[in-house]
Structure formats: C-alpha cells, structure tokens
C-alpha positions as CSV (number, residue, x, y, z in Angstrom):
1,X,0.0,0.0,0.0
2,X,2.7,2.2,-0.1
3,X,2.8,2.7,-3.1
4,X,-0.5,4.0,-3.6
5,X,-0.5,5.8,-0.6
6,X,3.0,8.2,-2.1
7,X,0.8,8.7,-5.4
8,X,-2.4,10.1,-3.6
9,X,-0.2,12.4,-1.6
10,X,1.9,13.6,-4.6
11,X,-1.6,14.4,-6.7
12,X,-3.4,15.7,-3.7
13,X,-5.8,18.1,-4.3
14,X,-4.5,18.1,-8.2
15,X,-8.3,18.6,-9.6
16,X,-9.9,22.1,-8.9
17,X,-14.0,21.9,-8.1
18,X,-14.2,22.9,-12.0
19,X,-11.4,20.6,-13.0
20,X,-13.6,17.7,-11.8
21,X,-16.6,19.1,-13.4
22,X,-15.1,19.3,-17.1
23,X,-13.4,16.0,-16.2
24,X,-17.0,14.9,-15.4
25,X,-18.8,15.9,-18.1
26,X,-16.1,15.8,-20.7
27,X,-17.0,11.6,-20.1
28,X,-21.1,11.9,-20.0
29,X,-21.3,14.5,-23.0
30,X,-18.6,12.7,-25.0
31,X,-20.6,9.1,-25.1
32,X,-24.2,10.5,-24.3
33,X,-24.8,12.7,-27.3
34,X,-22.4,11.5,-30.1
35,X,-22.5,7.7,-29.5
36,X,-26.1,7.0,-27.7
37,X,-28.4,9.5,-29.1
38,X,-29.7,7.5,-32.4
39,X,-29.8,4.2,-30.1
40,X,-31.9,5.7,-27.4
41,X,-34.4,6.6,-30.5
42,X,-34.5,3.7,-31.9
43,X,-35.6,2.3,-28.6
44,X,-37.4,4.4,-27.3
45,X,-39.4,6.5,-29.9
46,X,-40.6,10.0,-30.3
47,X,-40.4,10.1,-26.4
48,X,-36.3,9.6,-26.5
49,X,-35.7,13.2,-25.0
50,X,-37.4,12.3,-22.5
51,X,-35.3,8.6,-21.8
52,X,-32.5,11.0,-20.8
53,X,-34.8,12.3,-18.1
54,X,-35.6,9.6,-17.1
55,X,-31.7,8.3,-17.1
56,X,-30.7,11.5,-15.2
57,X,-33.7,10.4,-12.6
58,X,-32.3,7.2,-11.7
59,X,-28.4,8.4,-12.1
60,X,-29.4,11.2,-9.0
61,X,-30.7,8.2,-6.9
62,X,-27.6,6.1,-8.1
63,X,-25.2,8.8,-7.3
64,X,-26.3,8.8,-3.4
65,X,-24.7,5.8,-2.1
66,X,-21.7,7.0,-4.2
67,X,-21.7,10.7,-2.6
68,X,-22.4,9.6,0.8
69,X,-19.2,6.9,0.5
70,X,-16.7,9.1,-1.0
71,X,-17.6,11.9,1.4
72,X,-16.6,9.7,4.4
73,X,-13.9,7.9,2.7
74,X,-12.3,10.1,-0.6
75,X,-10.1,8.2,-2.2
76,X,-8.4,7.7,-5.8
77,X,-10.1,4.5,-7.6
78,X,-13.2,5.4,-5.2
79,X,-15.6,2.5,-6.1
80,X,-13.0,-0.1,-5.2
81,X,-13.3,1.7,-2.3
82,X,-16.8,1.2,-1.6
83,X,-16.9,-2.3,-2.6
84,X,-14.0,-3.5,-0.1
85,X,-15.7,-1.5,2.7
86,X,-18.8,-2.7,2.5
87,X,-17.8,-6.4,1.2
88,X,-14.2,-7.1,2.6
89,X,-11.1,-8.1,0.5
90,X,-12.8,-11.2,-1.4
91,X,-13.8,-12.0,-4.6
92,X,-17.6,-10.0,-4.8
93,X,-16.0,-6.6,-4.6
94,X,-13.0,-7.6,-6.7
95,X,-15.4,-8.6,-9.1
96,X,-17.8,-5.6,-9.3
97,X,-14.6,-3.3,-9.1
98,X,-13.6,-5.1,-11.8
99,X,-17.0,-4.6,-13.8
100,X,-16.7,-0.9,-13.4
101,X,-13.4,-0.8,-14.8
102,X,-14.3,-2.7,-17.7
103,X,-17.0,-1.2,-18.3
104,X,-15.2,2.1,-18.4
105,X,-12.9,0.9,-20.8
106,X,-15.9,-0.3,-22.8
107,X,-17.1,3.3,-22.4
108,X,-13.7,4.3,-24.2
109,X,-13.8,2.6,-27.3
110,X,-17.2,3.7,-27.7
111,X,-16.3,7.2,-27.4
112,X,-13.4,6.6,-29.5
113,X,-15.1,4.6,-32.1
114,X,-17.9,7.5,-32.1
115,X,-15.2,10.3,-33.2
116,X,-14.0,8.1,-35.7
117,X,-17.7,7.5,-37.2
118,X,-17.9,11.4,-37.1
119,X,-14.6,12.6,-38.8
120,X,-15.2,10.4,-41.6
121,X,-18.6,11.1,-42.4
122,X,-17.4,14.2,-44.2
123,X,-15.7,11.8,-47.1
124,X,-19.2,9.3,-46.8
125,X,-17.4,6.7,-45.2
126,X,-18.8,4.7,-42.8
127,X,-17.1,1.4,-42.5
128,X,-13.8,-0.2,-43.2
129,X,-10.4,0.2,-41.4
130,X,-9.9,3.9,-41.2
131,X,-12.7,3.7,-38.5
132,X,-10.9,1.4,-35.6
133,X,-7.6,2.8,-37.3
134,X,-8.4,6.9,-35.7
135,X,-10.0,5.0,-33.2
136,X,-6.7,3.5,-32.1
137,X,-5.0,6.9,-32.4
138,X,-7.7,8.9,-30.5
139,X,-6.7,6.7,-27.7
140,X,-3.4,6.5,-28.4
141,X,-3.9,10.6,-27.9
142,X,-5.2,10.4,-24.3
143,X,-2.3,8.1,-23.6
144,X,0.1,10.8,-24.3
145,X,-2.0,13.2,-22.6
146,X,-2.3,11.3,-19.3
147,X,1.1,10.4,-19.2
148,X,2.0,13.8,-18.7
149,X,0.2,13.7,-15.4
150,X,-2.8,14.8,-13.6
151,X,-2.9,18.5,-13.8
152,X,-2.2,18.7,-17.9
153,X,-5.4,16.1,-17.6
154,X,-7.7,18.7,-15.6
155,X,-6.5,22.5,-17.9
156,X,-7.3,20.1,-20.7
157,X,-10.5,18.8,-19.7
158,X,-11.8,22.5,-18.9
159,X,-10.7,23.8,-22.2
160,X,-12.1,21.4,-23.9
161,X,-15.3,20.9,-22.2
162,X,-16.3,24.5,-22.4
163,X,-15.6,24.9,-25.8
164,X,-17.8,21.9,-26.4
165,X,-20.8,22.5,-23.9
166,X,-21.2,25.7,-25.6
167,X,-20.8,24.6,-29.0
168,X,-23.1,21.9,-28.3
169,X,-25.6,24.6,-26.7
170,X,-25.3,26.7,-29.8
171,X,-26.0,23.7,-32.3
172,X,-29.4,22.9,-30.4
173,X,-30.7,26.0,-30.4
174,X,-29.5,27.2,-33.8
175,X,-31.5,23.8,-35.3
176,X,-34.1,24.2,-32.8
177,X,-34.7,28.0,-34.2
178,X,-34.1,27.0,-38.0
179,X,-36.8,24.0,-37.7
180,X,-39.2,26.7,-36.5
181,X,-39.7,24.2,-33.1
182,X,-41.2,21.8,-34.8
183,X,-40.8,18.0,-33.4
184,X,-40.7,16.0,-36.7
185,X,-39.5,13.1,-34.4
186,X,-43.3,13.2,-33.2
187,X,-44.7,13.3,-36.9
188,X,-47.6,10.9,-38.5
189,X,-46.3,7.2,-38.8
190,X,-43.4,7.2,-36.4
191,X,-43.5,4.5,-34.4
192,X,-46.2,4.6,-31.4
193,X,-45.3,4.0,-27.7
194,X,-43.7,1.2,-26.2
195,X,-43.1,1.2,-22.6
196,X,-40.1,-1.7,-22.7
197,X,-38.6,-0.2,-25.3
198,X,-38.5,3.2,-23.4
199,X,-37.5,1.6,-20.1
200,X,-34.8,0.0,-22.0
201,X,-33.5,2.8,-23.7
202,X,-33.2,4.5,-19.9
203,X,-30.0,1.9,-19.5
204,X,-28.4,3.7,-22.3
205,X,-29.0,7.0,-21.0
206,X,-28.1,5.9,-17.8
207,X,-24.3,5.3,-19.9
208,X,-24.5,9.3,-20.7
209,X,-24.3,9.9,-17.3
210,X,-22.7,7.3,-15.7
211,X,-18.7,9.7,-16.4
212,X,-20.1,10.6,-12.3
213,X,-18.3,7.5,-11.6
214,X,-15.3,8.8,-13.1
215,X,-15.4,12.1,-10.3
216,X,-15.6,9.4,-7.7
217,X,-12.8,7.1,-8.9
218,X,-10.8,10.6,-8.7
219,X,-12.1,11.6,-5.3
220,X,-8.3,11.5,-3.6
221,X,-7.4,14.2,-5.8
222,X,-10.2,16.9,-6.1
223,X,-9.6,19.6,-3.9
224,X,-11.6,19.3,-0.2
225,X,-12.7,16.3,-1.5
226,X,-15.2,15.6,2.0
227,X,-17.3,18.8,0.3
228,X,-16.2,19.5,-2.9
229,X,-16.7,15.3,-5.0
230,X,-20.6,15.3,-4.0
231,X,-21.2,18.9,-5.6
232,X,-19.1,18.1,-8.6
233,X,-21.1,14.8,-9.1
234,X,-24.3,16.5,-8.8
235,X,-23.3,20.0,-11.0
236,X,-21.9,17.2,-14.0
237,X,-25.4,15.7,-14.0
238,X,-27.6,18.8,-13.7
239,X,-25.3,20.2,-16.6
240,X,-26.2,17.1,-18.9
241,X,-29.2,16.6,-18.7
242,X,-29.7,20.7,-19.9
243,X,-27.4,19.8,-22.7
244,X,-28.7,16.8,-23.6
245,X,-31.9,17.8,-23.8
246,X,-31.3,20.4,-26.2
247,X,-29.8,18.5,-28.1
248,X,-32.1,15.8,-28.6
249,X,-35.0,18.1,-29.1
250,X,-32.9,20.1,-31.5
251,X,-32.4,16.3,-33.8
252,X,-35.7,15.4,-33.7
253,X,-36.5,19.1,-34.8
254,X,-34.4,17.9,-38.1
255,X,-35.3,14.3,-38.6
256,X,-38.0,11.9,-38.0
257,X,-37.6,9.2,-35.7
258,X,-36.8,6.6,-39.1
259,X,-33.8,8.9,-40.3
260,X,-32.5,9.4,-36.8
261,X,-32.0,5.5,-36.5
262,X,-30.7,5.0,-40.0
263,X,-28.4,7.6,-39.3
264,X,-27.8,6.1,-35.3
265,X,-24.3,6.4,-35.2
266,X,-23.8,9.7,-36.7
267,X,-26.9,11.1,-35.6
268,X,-26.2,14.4,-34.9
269,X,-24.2,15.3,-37.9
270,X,-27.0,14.3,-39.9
271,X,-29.8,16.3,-38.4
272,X,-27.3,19.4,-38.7
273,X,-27.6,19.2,-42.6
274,X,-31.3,20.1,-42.9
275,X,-31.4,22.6,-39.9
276,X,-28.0,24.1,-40.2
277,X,-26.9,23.6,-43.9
278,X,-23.4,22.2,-44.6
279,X,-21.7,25.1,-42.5
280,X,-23.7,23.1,-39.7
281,X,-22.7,20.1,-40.8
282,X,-18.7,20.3,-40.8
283,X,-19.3,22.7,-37.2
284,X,-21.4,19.5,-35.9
285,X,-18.1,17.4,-37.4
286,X,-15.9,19.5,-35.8
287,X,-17.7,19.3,-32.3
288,X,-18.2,15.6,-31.7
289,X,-14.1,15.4,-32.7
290,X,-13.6,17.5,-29.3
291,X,-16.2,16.2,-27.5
292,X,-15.6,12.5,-27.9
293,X,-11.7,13.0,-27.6
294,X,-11.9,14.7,-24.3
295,X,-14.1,12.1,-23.3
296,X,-11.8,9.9,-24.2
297,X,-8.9,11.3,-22.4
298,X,-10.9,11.9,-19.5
299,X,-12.3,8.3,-19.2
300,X,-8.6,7.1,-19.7
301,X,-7.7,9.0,-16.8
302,X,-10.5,7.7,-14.8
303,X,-9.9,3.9,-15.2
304,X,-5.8,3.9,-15.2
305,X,-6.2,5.2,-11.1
306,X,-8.9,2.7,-10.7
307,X,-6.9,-0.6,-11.6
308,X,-3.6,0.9,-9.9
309,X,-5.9,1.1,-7.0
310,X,-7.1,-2.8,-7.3
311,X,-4.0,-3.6,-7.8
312,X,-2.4,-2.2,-4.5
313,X,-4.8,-3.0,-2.9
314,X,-4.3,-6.8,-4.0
315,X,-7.7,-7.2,-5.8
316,X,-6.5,-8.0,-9.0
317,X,-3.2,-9.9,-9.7
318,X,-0.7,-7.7,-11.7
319,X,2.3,-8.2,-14.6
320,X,5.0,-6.1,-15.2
321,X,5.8,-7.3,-18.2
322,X,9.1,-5.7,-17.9
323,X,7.7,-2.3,-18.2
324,X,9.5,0.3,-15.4
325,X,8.1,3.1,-14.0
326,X,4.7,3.0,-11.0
327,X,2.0,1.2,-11.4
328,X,-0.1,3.6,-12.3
329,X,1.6,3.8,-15.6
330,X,1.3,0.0,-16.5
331,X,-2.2,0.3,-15.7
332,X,-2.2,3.2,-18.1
333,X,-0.9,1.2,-20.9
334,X,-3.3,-2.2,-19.9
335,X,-6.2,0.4,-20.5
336,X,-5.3,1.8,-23.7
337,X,-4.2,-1.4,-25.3
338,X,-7.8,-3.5,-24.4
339,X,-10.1,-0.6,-25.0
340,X,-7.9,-0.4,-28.7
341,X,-8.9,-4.0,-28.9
342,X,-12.8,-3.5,-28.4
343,X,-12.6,-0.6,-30.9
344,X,-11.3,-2.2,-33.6
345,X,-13.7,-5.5,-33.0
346,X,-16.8,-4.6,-31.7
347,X,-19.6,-1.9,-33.5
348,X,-21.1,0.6,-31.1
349,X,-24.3,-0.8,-31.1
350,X,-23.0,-4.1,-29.3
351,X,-20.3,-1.9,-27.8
352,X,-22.9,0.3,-25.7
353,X,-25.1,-2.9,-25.0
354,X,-21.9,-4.8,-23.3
355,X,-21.0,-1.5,-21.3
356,X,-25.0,-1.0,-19.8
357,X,-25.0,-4.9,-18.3
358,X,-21.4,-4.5,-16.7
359,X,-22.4,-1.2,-15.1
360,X,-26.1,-1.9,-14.3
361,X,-24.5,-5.1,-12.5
362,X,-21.8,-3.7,-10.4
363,X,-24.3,-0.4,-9.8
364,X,-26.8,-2.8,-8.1
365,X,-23.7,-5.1,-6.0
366,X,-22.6,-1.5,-4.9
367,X,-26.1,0.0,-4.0
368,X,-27.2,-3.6,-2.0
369,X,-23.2,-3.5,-0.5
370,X,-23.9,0.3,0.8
371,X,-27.6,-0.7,2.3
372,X,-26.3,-4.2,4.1
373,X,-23.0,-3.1,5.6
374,X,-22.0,0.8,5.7
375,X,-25.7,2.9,5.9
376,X,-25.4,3.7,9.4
377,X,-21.5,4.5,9.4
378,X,-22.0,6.9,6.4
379,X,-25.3,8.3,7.8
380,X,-27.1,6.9,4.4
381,X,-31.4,7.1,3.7
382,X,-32.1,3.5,3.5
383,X,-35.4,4.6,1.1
384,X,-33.4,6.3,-1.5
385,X,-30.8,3.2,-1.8
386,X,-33.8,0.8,-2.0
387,X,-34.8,3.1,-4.8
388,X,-31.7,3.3,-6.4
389,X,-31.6,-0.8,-6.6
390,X,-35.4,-1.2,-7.8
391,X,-35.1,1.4,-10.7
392,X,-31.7,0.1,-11.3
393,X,-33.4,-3.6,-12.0
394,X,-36.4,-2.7,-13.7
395,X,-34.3,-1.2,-16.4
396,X,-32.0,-4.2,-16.3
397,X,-34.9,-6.1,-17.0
398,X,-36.4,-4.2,-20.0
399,X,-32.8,-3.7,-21.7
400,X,-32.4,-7.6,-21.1
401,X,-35.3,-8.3,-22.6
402,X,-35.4,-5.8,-25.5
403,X,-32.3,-7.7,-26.3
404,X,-33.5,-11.0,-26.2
405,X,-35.3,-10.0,-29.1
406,X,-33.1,-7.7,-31.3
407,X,-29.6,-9.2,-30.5
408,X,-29.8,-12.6,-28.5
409,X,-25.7,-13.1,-28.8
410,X,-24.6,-9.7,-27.1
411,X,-27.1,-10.8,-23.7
412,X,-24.8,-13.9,-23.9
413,X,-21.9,-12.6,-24.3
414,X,-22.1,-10.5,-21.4
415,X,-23.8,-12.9,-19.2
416,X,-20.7,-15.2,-19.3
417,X,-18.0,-12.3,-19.4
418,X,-19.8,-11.3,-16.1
419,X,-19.8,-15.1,-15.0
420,X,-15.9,-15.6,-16.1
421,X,-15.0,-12.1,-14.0
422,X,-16.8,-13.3,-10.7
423,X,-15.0,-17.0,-11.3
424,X,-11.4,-15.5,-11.7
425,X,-11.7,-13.3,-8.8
426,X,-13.0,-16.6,-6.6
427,X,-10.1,-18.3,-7.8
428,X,-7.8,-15.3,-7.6
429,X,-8.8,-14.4,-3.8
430,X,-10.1,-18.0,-2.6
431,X,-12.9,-16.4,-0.8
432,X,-16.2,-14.6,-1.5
433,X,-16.4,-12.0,1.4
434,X,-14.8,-11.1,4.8
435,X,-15.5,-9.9,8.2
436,X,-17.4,-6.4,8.1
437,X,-16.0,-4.2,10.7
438,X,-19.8,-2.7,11.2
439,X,-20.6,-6.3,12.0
440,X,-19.2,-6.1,15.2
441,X,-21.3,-2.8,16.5
C-alpha cells in the first residue's frame, strides 16, 4: 500500500471543483450525445428526449450511495473503495470493481469509435479500417496526454469541455430555431409508444451519465474532496441533462424518428444538414471530434487510477511485463491497449449494450453493498438506496429483454463475461467476502 499511498499524496488536491466538473462531463457528454443519441431513438421513440430524463432520474438516486461513501472515505479508484468497505477483500467486490473498470474501458472505445464514425462522415465513409484505425489513435492521444500527469489532464478537460458544452448549446438552439420548433420526431407514422422499449433505452442513457463514476474514482485528488466530489457529481449531472436535452429536441426538430436511426451512429451530424446547412454540418463534425476525444482522455484517466488502486490494494493480480516506471503507468498502458482491442472489434451498437450490463451489474452489488454493511457509518437514507436498486433492476430487465429479441448473442456474451469475471476473482482471492467491521457494532 505504499505505493498507492506516495501517489495520492503527490496528486493531492491536483483537480480544482471545476477541473472535476469538465473532467466529469467531458466523459457523460462525449458518449451520451455523439455515440447514444440514435440508439436511445430507436428504442425508445418520439419520447427519446425524455429517456435521458428519465436516465438522469435514476443516475441522481444512483449517485447517493456514491456521494455519501466518497464523502466519508475520498479516495483515488473510489468505487473499489466502496466495494472493499462494504464487502471485505474477497472476490464480490473484486469482481464488481472489476465490472466498473471494464465497463469504463468499454465506455472508451465507444467514445473513441464515435469520433471516428464522425470525422469520416465528411468523405461518406462509414465502415472499413480507417474507423478502428483513428480509433486506435484517438486513444493512443489520451495516452500521451495522461502520461503527462494529472494537472495537464484537468486544464485540458476544462478547455475542452467549455468549448464543447457551448458549441453543443449553440448547435441545439441554432437547429431548434431553423426548424421553427417543430418536433418532426413526433410526426404521422413514427413508431407509437412502447413502454419496454422506453424503459430499455433508460439503461443507455443511464451510460450518458454514468462519467459521475469517473469524479468518484478521482475523489483523492479533487480539492476538499469531503465537500467538494458530492457537488461536482451533482453539477456534472444537472449540466447534462440541460445539454442533452437540447440536443435531442434540436435532432428530432431535423429528422423523423426513421432517419434518426438510419443515421444512429452519426446522428447528430446528420440532423445538422437540414437545420444548419453544410456550414452546420462540418461545425457538428468539428464538435463531436472534441467532444468525444476529451471524453476519451478523461475516461482514460479515470480507469488507469482505478486498476492501480485494485492492484495495491491486491484485488487483481498484476504483470510487469518488464515495463518500469509505477504502477499507475502499467495500468495506463493495460487500458489503452484493451479498449484499442474493443474498438477495432466490436460496432457501437454491441459496444454500448456490453457496457450497460457490466455497469447496471456492479451499480446494483454497490447500491445492496452500501444498504447491508456501511448505511449507518456513512449516515445513508435506506429509502433512496432501496430506490436506487429497484429502478436500477427494472431497467436491467427491460434492456435484457429488449435484447433477447433484437440481439440474443450480445445478452450472452455479457452474461458469461460477467460469470468468467466473478469465477477469476474466486479463484484469484479463494474467498467470496470477509468480516465487516460494522458487523461487530
């Protein structure tokens, strides 16, 4: 421990209060717009705008059992945190630690593949290698980026996030006023309303907002972190669900609900063409390429503490692989390399589907862990955890069985990806709990 314990005190207080809000939303904004717009449509309907209500909703009742932990206990790679005090050192928080970081790096390649999808569809492509190939080098980017440390992570965060909130502001109002605020999304013979469909789509919103996790895993190095990680979390939410909404009414103000899934991956770009003209087009272009690289760089950040933290804090095993240097920068280097795997491999369709079962999984282990063994040492409302589990599994339910239906293989795949992850950490830490110290009050 060590180890860990020199790094938190060298970054210390690293992340200003506005730092850890662009780091925050440079994560939700980058995936939630760009990559998950068209899918929450196609799911969801002429209501989508509302699905990211709905997301931010549940991500509010989520958030409390993170705010509450990290208040009493901040900490870099925060959720492993919360998992070992409220499970112990075995294999069930290991395991959901180990979702969440996965998960994130899922979240990655989906960013990444998303600013590929949009720089290219200025030359109509749409396929073949050039997209996992800038994919690759986006996150090859926020390698380079991170390596130079904490603090070049946070100016470039802000810079970037305000230059793309406001753009993004500016593009949903500018289509918004060119479509005379009409909702062509709602027009005769798109599709009518399904209410599994819409709950379903809520998982994928809940993956716009789910870069809070990334202020938490960071909580060791925001400044007065006891005051300062619960406001960031809840100012990165409120922020996106303003934006996103805009946003969303300003695409369906463009297209009807038919175009915005043929065009599901490049959404936006598309609806800026009939509202905006091709200025609007190539600004839209333009915009997703910052947005989805900051998200990038941010999420890289994010996940590179969290596995150096699992990895002190023996959790996961860990290779050198003759690499020198701390930890934290072979964990930096595992990241990059497996989320450049999943974005040359996997579409974003599947990508985002993998990504909501890891997180909806490990959110529920840490709401029930935070309920059973540490409400009364962090002074938590039993209600609003309770809550947070039950909305947390109806939406589990109705993305599980929407794909059932559409995409039986990707339900599978993460069912025994989630089954694999829980059996290597049994094996790995020959036990499945230990003695809770608020047992023994």
């Amino acid at each position: 421990m060590d180890h860990q314990h020199s790094d938190d005190t060298e970054n210390k207080g690293s992340i200003s209060l506005s730092g850890g809000v662009a780091m925050g939303t440079g994560v939700m904004i980058g995936a939630g717009i760009f990559a998950l717009t068209g899918q929450i449509a196609q799911l969801a309907g002429p209501l989508f705008p509302l699905s990211f209500v709905a997301g931010a909703i549940v991500t509010s009742f989520s958030a409390y059992s993170y705010v509450k932990m990290s208040n009493a206990f901040p900490s870099s790679g925060g959720i492993a945190m919360i998992l070992q005090k409220a499970y112990g050192p075995g294999a069930i928080a290991a395991a959901a630690a180990l979702l969440m970081a996965l998960s994130m790096v899922i979240s990655e390649s989906l960013v990444a593949r998303t600013f590929a999808t949009y720089v290219l569809r200025p030359f109509d492509i749409t396929g073949g290698p050039l997209v996992p190939i800038l994919a690759v080098g986006v996150i090859l980017f926020a390698f380079l980026v991170n390596i130079a440390g904490s603090r070049s992570v946070g100016l470039l965060s802000l810079i970037m996030a305000v230059v793309k909130i406001g753009g993004i502001a500016l593009f949903g109002i500018a289509a918004l006023w060119a479509s005379g605020f009409q909702f062509a999304a709602a027009s005769e013979g798109s599709p009518g309303f399904d209410i599994t469909g819409f709950i379903a789509s809520v998982a994928l919103a809940i993956l716009a907002f789910k870069g809070f996790t990334t202020i938490t895993n960071s909580g060791g190095e925001i400044t007065d972190p006891h005051r300062n990680v619960g406001r960031t979390i809840m100012i990165s939410i409120a922020i996106c669900v303003v934006v996103y909404l805009i946003v969303a009414f300003a695409v369906g103000s463009s297209l009807t609900i038919d175009q915005i899934v043929a065009a599901k991956d490049y959404s936006l770009a598309e609806a800026a063409a009939p509202a905006l003209g091709n200025a609007g087009f190539y600004f839209t272009v333009v915009l997703a390429a910052v947005a989805t690289a900051s998200g990038v760089l941010a999420s890289v950040f994010a996940v590179s503490r969290m596995l150096a933290m699992l990895t002190d804090m023996k959790m996961i095993p860990h290779r050198h692989f003759g690499m020198s240097g701390p930890i934290r920068s072979h964990t930096l280097v595992y990241t990059v390399v497996i989320a450049s795997i999943l974005a040359v491999f996997f579409d974003l369709t599947r990508i985002a589907s993998l990504g909501a079962f890891f997180y909806l999984v490990m959110d529920m282990i840490v709401h029930w862990g935070v309920l059973r063994f540490m409400r009364k040492e962090v002074n938590a409302n039993a209600s609003i955890i309770i809550l947070a589990l039950v909305f947390d599994a109806i939406v589990l339910a109705a993305f599980t069985s929407m794909k059932l239906q559409s995409d039986p293989l990707i339900v599978l795949y993460a069912a025994v990806a989630i089954t694999a992850v829980f059996a290597f950490q049994r094996i790995y830490l020959s036990r499945w709990t230990a003695p809770q110290p608020s047992e023994e009050h």
